[in-house]
N, C-alpha and C positions, 0 to 999 in steps of 0.2 A: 559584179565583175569589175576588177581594177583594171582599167588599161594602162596604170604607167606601170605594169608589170611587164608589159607586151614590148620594152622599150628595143630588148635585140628580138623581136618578131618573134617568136615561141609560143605556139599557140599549143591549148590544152583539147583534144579532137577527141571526140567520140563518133566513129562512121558508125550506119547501118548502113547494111546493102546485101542482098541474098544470096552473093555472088562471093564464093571464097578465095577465088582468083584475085577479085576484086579487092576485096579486104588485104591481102596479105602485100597484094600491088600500091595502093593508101600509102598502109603503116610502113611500108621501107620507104617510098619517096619522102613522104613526112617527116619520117625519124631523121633520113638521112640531110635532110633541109634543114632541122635542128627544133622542130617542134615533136611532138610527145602527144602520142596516139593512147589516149587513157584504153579505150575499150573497143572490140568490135564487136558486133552482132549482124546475125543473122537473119532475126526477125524482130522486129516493135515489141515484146512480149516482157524479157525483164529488163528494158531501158529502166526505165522508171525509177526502178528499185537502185539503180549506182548513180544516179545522177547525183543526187548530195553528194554519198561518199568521194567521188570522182571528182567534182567542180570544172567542168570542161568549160570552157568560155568559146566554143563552137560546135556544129552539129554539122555535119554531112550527109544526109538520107537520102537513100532511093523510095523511089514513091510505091512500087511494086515491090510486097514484100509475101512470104510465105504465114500463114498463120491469122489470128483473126484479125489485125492490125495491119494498115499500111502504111505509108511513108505519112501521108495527109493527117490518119489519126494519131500516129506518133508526134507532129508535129505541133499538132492542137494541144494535145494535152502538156505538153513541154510550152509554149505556152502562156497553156492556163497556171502554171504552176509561175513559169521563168518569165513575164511577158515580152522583155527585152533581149531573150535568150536568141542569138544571130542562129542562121538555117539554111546551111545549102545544100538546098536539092539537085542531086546529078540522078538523072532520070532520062530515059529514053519518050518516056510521053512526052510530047511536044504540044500538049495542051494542058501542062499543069499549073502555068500560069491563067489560066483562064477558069479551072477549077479552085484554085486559091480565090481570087477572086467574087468567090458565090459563099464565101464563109468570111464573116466577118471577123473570126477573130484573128485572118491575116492581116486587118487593114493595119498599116499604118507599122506595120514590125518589118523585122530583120531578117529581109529572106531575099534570095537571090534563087531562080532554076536556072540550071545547066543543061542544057540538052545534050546527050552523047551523040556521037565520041566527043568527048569532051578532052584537052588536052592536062598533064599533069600541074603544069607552070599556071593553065587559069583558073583550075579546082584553086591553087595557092594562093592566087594575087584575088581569086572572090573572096577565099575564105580569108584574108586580112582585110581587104576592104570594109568587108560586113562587119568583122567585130570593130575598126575603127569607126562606123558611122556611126552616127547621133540618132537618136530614136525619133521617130514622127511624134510632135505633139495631137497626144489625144486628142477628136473633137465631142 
C-alpha cells in the first residue's frame, strides 16, 4: 500500500457488514467525504476473491456476519494473505477486543474495534488513523 497516495485523504474501502441499511449508509457518507467505497458485502464468503482486483487500502467489518464466516475469520485470513492490511471492526460485541487478543495472528497489526453506535466522523478519523500508522515491529 502507498501512502503518499492518501495525500488529499481518499481512501480505497471495502465494508462487510450484514446490514443493508448499513452498507448503503457507509458508502454515501464515504463517497460523499471524497473516499471511494470499492465493494460491499454482506457476508465474509467472496471477499477474498476481489481483494487483488479491488486493492482497498482499508477494511471495515462487523464481527457478526451471516454464513460460515465471521467478522474474526474474515479478518485472519486477510491477514494471512495482507499482514499489514489496517481493519476496523464496527461491532456491537463489546468484547471483541479481548477475543482478538486470544489469536495471535492479531498481535501486533492494524486493527482498531468500534463499539456501536458508533458515530460517522469516528468510523472516518479511525479509518485514516489506522492506515496512517506504522506497523508493530514483529517480535
Amino acid at each position: 500500500m502507498d501512502l503518499s497516495k492518501l495525500n488529499n485523504e481518499e481512501l480505497k474501502i471495502m465494508v462487510v457488514n450484514d446490514e443493508e441499511d448499513i452498507l448503503r449508509l457507509y458508502s454515501d457518507y464515504f463517497s460523499n467525504r471524497g473516499h471511494q467505497v470499492l465493494k460491499t458485502y454482506l457476508t465474509a464468503e467472496n471477499v477474498m476473491d476481489d481483494i487483488e482486483r479491488e486493492s482497498p487500502n482499508i477494511y471495515v467489518i462487523d464481527d457478526k456476519l451471516p454464513g460460515t464466516k465471521n467478522g474474526l475469520d474474515l479478518a485472519a485470513e486477510i491477514l494471512a494473505k495482507y499482514p499489514s492490511a489496517p481493519i476496523l471492526f464496527v461491532t456491537a460485541n463489546e468484547y471483541l477486543e479481548s477475543e482478538l487478543s486470544k489469536h495471535r495472528i492479531f498481535d501486533g497489526k492494524k486493527l482498531k474495534v468500534l463499539v456501536k453506535p458508533a458515530r460517522l466522523q469516528q468510523i472516518e478519523n479511525d479509518m485514516l488513523d489506522l492506515v496512517r500508522e506504522k506497523p508493530y515491529p514483529q517480535v
